[in-house]
N, C-alpha and C positions, 0 to 999 in steps of 0.2 A: 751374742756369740762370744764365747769363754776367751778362745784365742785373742779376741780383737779388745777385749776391755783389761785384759791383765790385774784382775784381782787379784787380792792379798791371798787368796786359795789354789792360785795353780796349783800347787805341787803337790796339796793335800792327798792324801788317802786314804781312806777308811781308818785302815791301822794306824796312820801318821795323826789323822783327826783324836782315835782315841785316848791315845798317848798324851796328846794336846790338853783335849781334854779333862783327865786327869792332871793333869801338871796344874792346868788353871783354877781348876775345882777342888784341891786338893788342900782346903782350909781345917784348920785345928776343929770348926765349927762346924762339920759336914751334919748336916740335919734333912729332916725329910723334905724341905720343900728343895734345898740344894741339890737333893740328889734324885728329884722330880726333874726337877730341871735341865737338868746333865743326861738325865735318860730321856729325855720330848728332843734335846737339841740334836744327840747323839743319834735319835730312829729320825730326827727331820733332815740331818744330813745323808744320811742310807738313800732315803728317797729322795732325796733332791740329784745325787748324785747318777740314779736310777730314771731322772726324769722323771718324776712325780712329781710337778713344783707346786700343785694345789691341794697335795697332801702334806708337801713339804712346810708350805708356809704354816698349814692350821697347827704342825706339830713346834712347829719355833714358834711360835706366835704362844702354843701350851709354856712351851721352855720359859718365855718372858714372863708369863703370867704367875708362874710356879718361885722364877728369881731370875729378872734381868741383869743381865750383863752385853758387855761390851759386843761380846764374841756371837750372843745372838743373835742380837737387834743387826751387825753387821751381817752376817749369815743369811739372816732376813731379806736383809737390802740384796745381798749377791743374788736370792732366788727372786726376787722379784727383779734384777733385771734379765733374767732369761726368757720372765712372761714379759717382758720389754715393755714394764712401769717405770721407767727410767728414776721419775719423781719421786715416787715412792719409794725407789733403794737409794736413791738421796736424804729423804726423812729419815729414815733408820736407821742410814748411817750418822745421820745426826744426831738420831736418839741413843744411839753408841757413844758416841763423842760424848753427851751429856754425863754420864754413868761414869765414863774412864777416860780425862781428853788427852792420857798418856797413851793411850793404842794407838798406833801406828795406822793400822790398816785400815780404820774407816775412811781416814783425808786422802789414803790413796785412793779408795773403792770409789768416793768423790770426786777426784780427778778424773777415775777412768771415764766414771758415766758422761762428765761434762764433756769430755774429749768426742763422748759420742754424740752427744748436745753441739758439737761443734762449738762449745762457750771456751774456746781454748783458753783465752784471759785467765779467765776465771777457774777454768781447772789450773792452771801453773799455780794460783796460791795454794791451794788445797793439795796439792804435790809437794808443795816447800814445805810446808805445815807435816807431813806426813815425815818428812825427813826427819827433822826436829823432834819428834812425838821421841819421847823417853822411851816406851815400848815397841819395838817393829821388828821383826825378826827377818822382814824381806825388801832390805829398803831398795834389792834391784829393780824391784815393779816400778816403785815410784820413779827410778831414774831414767829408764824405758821410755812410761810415760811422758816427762817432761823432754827426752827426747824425741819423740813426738811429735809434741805441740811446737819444740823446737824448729823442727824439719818442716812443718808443716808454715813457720814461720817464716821461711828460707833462712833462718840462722844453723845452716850447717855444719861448722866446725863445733858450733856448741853442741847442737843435737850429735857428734860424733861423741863428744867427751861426755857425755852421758850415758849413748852406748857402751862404750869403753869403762866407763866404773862400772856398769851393774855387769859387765863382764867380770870383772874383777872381784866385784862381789861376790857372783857365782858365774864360776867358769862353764858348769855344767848349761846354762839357760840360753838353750838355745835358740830363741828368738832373739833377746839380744845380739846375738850371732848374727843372723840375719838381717836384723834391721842395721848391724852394722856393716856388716858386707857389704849388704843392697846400695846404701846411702855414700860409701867405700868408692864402689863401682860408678857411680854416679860420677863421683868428682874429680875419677881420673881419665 
Protein backbone atom coordinates (compact mmCIF):
# COMPACT_ATOMS: atom_id res chain seq x y z
CA UNK A 1 0.00 0.00 0.00
CA UNK A 2 1.70 3.23 -1.57
CA UNK A 3 0.40 5.54 1.27
CA UNK A 4 1.60 3.36 4.21
CA UNK A 5 5.26 2.60 2.96
CA UNK A 6 6.30 6.14 1.86
CA UNK A 7 8.63 5.54 -0.98
CA UNK A 8 11.11 7.65 -2.45
CA UNK A 9 8.37 7.96 -5.39
CA UNK A 10 5.26 9.44 -3.95
CA UNK A 11 5.23 12.39 -5.74
CA UNK A 12 6.35 10.98 -9.10
CA UNK A 13 4.58 11.53 -12.30
CA UNK A 14 4.74 10.40 -15.47
CA UNK A 15 6.03 13.80 -16.72
CA UNK A 16 8.11 14.38 -13.39
CA UNK A 17 9.60 10.65 -13.86
CA UNK A 18 10.66 11.63 -17.52
CA UNK A 19 12.25 14.60 -16.70
CA UNK A 20 13.99 12.67 -14.06
CA UNK A 21 14.94 10.54 -16.15
CA UNK A 22 16.70 12.37 -18.52
CA UNK A 23 18.50 14.41 -15.99
CA UNK A 24 20.03 11.02 -14.73
CA UNK A 25 20.53 9.64 -18.20
CA UNK A 26 21.83 12.35 -19.69
CA UNK A 27 25.67 11.18 -19.87
CA UNK A 28 28.19 12.80 -22.65
CA UNK A 29 28.16 8.80 -23.51
CA UNK A 30 24.41 8.15 -24.41
CA UNK A 31 24.88 5.00 -26.42
CA UNK A 32 22.49 2.23 -27.46
CA UNK A 33 22.35 0.10 -24.51
CA UNK A 34 21.84 3.51 -22.31
CA UNK A 35 19.09 4.48 -24.15
CA UNK A 36 17.68 0.71 -24.18
CA UNK A 37 17.64 1.16 -20.91
CA UNK A 38 16.02 4.53 -20.18
CA UNK A 39 13.33 3.32 -22.73
CA UNK A 40 12.45 -0.54 -20.78
CA UNK A 41 12.61 1.72 -17.26
CA UNK A 42 10.61 4.60 -18.81
CA UNK A 43 7.40 1.96 -20.41
CA UNK A 44 8.10 -0.20 -16.91
CA UNK A 45 7.13 2.79 -14.88
CA UNK A 46 3.93 3.59 -17.38
CA UNK A 47 2.78 0.20 -16.39
CA UNK A 48 3.52 -0.14 -12.97
CA UNK A 49 2.00 3.17 -12.42
CA UNK A 50 -1.20 1.53 -14.46
CA UNK A 51 -0.96 -1.47 -12.25
CA UNK A 52 0.62 -3.87 -14.31
CA UNK A 53 3.31 -4.80 -11.77
CA UNK A 54 4.17 -8.25 -13.72
CA UNK A 55 4.61 -6.45 -16.75
CA UNK A 56 6.21 -3.87 -14.97
CA UNK A 57 8.83 -5.82 -13.41
CA UNK A 58 9.73 -7.95 -16.84
CA UNK A 59 10.31 -4.29 -18.38
CA UNK A 60 12.83 -3.02 -15.44
CA UNK A 61 14.22 -6.19 -15.03
CA UNK A 62 14.89 -5.49 -19.46
CA UNK A 63 15.99 -1.79 -18.23
CA UNK A 64 18.73 -3.55 -15.80
CA UNK A 65 19.83 -6.01 -18.14
CA UNK A 66 20.33 -3.39 -21.13
CA UNK A 67 22.42 -0.77 -18.16
CA UNK A 68 21.81 -0.99 -14.47
CA UNK A 69 21.43 1.65 -12.40
CA UNK A 70 20.46 2.76 -9.08
CA UNK A 71 17.18 4.16 -10.06
CA UNK A 72 15.95 0.69 -11.57
CA UNK A 73 17.08 -1.84 -9.42
CA UNK A 74 15.17 0.67 -6.74
CA UNK A 75 12.10 0.96 -9.07
CA UNK A 76 12.16 -2.78 -9.14
CA UNK A 77 12.07 -3.17 -5.40
CA UNK A 78 9.01 -0.30 -5.25
CA UNK A 79 7.04 -2.82 -7.70
CA UNK A 80 7.83 -5.68 -6.12
CA UNK A 81 6.42 -4.50 -2.95
CA UNK A 82 3.05 -3.80 -4.30
CA UNK A 83 3.03 -7.67 -5.26
CA UNK A 84 3.90 -7.74 -1.40
CA UNK A 85 7.53 -9.54 -2.01
CA UNK A 86 8.62 -7.46 0.84
CA UNK A 87 12.24 -9.50 0.45
CA UNK A 88 12.68 -9.09 -2.79
CA UNK A 89 12.20 -5.02 -2.88
CA UNK A 90 14.69 -5.24 -0.10
CA UNK A 91 17.37 -7.10 -2.45
CA UNK A 92 16.96 -4.62 -5.13
CA UNK A 93 17.16 -2.14 -3.11
CA UNK A 94 20.46 -3.42 -2.17
CA UNK A 95 21.36 -4.24 -5.45
CA UNK A 96 20.82 -0.33 -5.90
CA UNK A 97 22.85 0.65 -3.11
CA UNK A 98 25.73 -1.62 -4.71
CA UNK A 99 25.77 0.48 -8.14
CA UNK A 100 25.34 3.99 -6.34
CA UNK A 101 25.62 3.92 -2.39
CA UNK A 102 25.19 7.77 -2.76
CA UNK A 103 21.37 7.41 -3.65
CA UNK A 104 19.42 8.29 -1.14
CA UNK A 105 16.21 6.54 -1.88
CA UNK A 106 16.93 2.96 -1.72
CA UNK A 107 18.08 3.05 2.53
CA UNK A 108 14.73 4.88 2.60
CA UNK A 109 12.62 2.32 0.36
CA UNK A 110 14.53 -0.14 3.01
CA UNK A 111 13.33 1.52 6.03
CA UNK A 112 9.79 1.67 4.62
CA UNK A 113 9.59 -2.09 4.01
CA UNK A 114 11.11 -3.04 7.33
CA UNK A 115 8.71 -0.79 9.15
CA UNK A 116 6.25 -2.99 7.33
CA UNK A 117 8.37 -6.00 8.56
CA UNK A 118 7.65 -4.51 11.98
CA UNK A 119 11.89 -4.82 12.17
CA UNK A 120 11.57 -1.15 13.45
CA UNK A 121 15.27 -1.56 14.92
CA UNK A 122 16.43 -2.18 11.96
CA UNK A 123 14.63 -0.02 9.71
CA UNK A 124 15.82 3.34 11.82
CA UNK A 125 19.51 2.46 10.49
CA UNK A 126 18.53 2.31 7.06
CA UNK A 127 16.55 5.70 7.50
CA UNK A 128 19.77 7.31 9.10
CA UNK A 129 21.83 5.95 6.19
CA UNK A 130 19.33 7.44 3.75
CA UNK A 131 19.73 10.86 5.44
CA UNK A 132 23.41 10.84 5.04
CA UNK A 133 23.46 9.39 1.33
CA UNK A 134 25.05 12.49 -0.70
CA UNK A 135 22.20 12.02 -3.25
CA UNK A 136 18.36 12.24 -2.04
CA UNK A 137 16.20 14.59 -3.23
CA UNK A 138 13.19 13.66 -0.64
CA UNK A 139 14.78 13.29 2.57
CA UNK A 140 10.96 14.22 4.03
CA UNK A 141 10.21 10.46 3.48
CA UNK A 142 12.90 9.29 5.54
CA UNK A 143 11.97 11.73 8.30
CA UNK A 144 8.34 10.51 8.26
CA UNK A 145 9.45 7.30 8.45
CA UNK A 146 11.65 7.52 11.44
CA UNK A 147 8.89 9.26 12.91
CA UNK A 148 7.21 6.40 12.75
CA UNK A 149 9.07 3.92 14.15
CA UNK A 150 9.48 6.79 16.66
CA UNK A 151 5.83 7.04 17.65
CA UNK A 152 5.60 3.66 17.48
CA UNK A 153 8.49 3.50 20.07
CA UNK A 154 6.38 5.77 22.48
CA UNK A 155 9.26 8.22 22.02
CA UNK A 156 6.91 11.10 20.97
CA UNK A 157 8.40 14.30 21.17
CA UNK A 158 10.95 12.80 18.97
CA UNK A 159 8.66 11.35 16.53
CA UNK A 160 7.03 15.05 16.58
CA UNK A 161 10.33 16.79 15.60
CA UNK A 162 10.59 14.58 12.78
CA UNK A 163 7.30 15.38 11.69
CA UNK A 164 8.04 18.92 11.98
CA UNK A 165 11.31 18.87 9.55
CA UNK A 166 9.92 16.92 6.84
CA UNK A 167 7.19 19.50 7.21
CA UNK A 168 9.64 21.97 6.76
CA UNK A 169 11.18 20.16 4.15
CA UNK A 170 8.12 20.19 2.13
CA UNK A 171 5.37 22.11 3.45
CA UNK A 172 3.35 20.80 0.63
CA UNK A 173 3.24 16.71 2.07
CA UNK A 174 0.60 16.36 3.50
CA UNK A 175 0.80 13.23 5.43
CA UNK A 176 3.29 14.60 7.34
CA UNK A 177 0.62 16.90 8.24
CA UNK A 178 -1.27 14.40 9.46
CA UNK A 179 0.84 12.37 11.08
CA UNK A 180 1.60 15.39 12.88
CA UNK A 181 -1.65 16.58 13.80
CA UNK A 182 -2.86 13.13 14.80
CA UNK A 183 0.14 12.51 17.17
CA UNK A 184 -0.37 16.76 18.06
CA UNK A 185 -3.88 15.75 19.22
CA UNK A 186 -2.77 12.96 21.17
CA UNK A 187 -0.65 14.61 23.58
CA UNK A 188 -2.87 17.32 24.40
Amino acid sequence: MLNETFCSYYYVTEDKLYIYLLFIMSEDKISGPLEKSKEYLHKAYSLQMKGQFEEAVLNYKKSIDYYPTAEAHTFLGWTYSFLGDLDKAIEECKNAIAIDPDFGNPYNDIGAYLIQQNKHDEALTWLELALKAKRYDNPQFAHVNIGRVLETKGMWFEALDEFRTAIELAPDYIIAKQYFNKLQGVLN
